[in-house]
N, C-alpha and C positions, 0 to 999 in steps of 0.2 A: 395472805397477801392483802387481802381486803383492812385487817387489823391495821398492818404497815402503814399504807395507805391515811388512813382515819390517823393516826399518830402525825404523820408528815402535815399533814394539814390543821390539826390542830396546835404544831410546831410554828407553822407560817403564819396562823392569824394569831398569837402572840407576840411573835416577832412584827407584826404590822401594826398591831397595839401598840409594840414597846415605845417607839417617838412619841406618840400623844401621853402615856401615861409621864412620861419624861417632862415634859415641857408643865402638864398639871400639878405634878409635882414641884416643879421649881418655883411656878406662880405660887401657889400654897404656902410654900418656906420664904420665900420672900417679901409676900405681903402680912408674914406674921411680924418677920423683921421690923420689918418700917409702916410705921402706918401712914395712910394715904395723907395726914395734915402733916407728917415732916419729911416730906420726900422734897428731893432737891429739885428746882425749876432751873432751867436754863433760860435767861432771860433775853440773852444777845451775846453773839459770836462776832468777832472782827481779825480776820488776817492780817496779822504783820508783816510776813513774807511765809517761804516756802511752807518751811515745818511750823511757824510760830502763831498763835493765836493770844489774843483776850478773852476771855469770858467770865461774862458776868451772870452770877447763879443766885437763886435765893435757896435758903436752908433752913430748917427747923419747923418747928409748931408755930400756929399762927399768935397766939401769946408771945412768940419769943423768937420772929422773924429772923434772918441776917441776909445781909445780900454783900456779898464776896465778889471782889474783882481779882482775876485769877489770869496768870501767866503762864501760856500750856507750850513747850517745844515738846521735842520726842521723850529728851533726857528728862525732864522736872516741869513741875508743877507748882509757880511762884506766889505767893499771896502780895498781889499789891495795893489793895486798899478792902476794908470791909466796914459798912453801914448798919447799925441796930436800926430795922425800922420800925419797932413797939413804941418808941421812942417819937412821943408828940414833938412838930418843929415849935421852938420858942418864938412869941413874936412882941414885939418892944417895940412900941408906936410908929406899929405896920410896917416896919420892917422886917423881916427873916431874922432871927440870929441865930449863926451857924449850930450846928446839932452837936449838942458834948458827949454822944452816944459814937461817935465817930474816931477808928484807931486810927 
């Protein structure tokens, strides 16, 4: 009985384990994936209506930036404009000129 016992409970504090070793797990496998200079930033969200949004994200290593403006419904995930920012702005007597880095 006593054996029983000592079995069942060494049954439950693995199962009480098991979530935490889960989620160690996942952080582990995922920060092998991506390393922490090319993870996506979310820069700014905007509501269009119900299901629809904008957002605007940056991506990549810092060498080799982009920031992506993205069109989110339920269904799809649109790209509607995307900025290299590695890409110094030109300027021609203190003016701006627009950025040739730009899709």
């Amino acid at each position: 009985m006593t054996q029983t016992l000592g079995w069942v409970a060494v049954v439950v504090f693995l199962l009480a384990l098991l979530p935490m070793a889960v989620k160690w797990l996942k952080q582990r496998a995922l920060g092998s994936v991506a390393g922490a200079d090319s993870a996506a930033k979310i820069v700014s969200v905007l509501a269009v209506g119900p299901h629809q949004r904008v957002v605007t994200v940056e991506q990549g290593p810092d060498h080799a930036r982009v920031r992506l403006t993205l069109g989110v419904t339920a269904q799809t995930i649109t790209l509607l404009h995307s900025v290299d920012l590695r890409a110094e702005p030109q300027v021609s007597d203190g003016v701006p000129v627009p950025n040739s880095g730009r899709v």
